[in-house]
N, C-alpha and C positions, 0 to 999 in steps of 0.2 A: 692277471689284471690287465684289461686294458689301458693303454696309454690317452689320459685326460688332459683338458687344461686345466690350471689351478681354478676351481669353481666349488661354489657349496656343496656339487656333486661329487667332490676328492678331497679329503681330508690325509695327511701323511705325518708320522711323527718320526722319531729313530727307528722304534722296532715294528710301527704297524702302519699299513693302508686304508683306509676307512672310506668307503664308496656307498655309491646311492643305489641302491636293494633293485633285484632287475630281475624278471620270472625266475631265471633258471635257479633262483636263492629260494625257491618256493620250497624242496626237498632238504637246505640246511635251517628255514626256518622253521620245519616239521621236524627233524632232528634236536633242534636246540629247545625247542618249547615242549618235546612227549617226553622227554627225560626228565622224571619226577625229581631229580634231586636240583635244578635250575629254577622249578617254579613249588618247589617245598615251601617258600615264604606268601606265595601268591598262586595260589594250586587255581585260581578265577582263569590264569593265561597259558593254565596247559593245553594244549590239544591232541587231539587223539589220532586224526582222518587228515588226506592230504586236503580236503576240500577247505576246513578249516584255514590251513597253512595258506593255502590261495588266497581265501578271503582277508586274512591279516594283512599280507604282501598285499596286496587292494586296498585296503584302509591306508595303509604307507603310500604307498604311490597315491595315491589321491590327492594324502597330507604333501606331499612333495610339489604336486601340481598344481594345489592352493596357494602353499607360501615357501615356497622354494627352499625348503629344507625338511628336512626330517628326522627318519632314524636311518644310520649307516649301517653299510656290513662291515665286521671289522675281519682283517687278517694282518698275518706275519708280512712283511717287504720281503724276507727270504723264501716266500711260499705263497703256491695261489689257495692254500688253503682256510679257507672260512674259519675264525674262532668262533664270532657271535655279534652281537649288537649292539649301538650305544646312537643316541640321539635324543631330540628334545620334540617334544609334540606341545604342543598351545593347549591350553584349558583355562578353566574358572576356577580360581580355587577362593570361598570366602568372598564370592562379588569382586575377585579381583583377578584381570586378566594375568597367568603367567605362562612360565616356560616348563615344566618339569622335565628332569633329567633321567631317562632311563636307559637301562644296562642289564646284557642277558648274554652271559658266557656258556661255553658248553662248561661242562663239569672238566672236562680234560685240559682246559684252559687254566683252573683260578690258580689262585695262592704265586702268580707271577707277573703280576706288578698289570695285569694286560685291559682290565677294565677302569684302573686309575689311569693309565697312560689315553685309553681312549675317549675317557672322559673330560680330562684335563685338555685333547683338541679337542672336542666338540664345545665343551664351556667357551674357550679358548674364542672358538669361529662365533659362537652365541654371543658376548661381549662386545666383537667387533661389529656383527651385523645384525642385531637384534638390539644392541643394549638398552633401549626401554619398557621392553617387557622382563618384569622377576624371575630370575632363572632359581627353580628350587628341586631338590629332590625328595620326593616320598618315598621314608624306608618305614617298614615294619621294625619295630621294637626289637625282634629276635633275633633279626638279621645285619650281625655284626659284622660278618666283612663285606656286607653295602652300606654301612655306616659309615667305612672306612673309607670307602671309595668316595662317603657322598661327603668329605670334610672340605666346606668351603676353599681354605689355603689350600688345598691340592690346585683347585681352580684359577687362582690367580696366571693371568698371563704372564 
């Protein structure tokens, strides 16, 4: 990882680095998203083709150049390697502008504390420079350990 200042574009906690998505992330957001068991809950955001992969990381970066945040890539502080993703994108939800929180591990990742941790900065940075828009997360009914991840008091700064 390169070396940043402290900006919307670097987020860091104890165990992880959270950075703002940059081509060459283009081959681990194709990795993280064609593995059926990451988007088992929401099979709409698998992809199959690097082309695909491209154009997400282009939706992101777009969103970032809009309004100066997005979705992160997250990893280890002891490692330059990529786990997955976690940021917050703007929508309508109900006539009502909000923040939704989203989160995508590799499968090699879960069940270690690593998409609550990067959740808990990204809310964390949303509170501080966002706080008027509603930060909320959409989980699917099935999908209990993002239920877990999506329990408000995680969130508290």
């Amino acid at each position: 990882m390169s070396e940043r200042s402290e900006t919307a574009e670097e987020l860091k906690t104890a165990r992880l680095w959270l950075r703002r998505p940059e081509e060459a992330d283009i081959d681990v957001i194709l990795d993280v998203h064609s593995d059926p068991e990451t988007c088992v809950h929401n099979p709409s955001d698998a992809l199959t083709r690097h082309e695909e992969a491209e154009q997400l990381y282009r939706r992101w970066d777009k969103q970032w150049e809009q309004h100066g945040y997005g979705y992160w890539v997250v990893g280890r502080r002891d490692s330059a390697r990529q786990l997955g993703f976690c940021g917050i994108k703007p929508m309508e939800l109900h006539g009502i502008q909000v923040l939704n929180l989203f989160y995508r591990f590799a499968a090699s990742a879960w069940g270690q504390g690593f998409a609550g941790e990067a959740a808990t900065a990204v809310t964390t940075w949303a509170a501080a420079h966002v706080p008027d828009i509603p930060l909320i997360a959409r989980v699917r009914p099935a999908n209990v350990a993002s239920q877990r991840v999506a329990q408000p008091e995680r969130w508290a700064p």
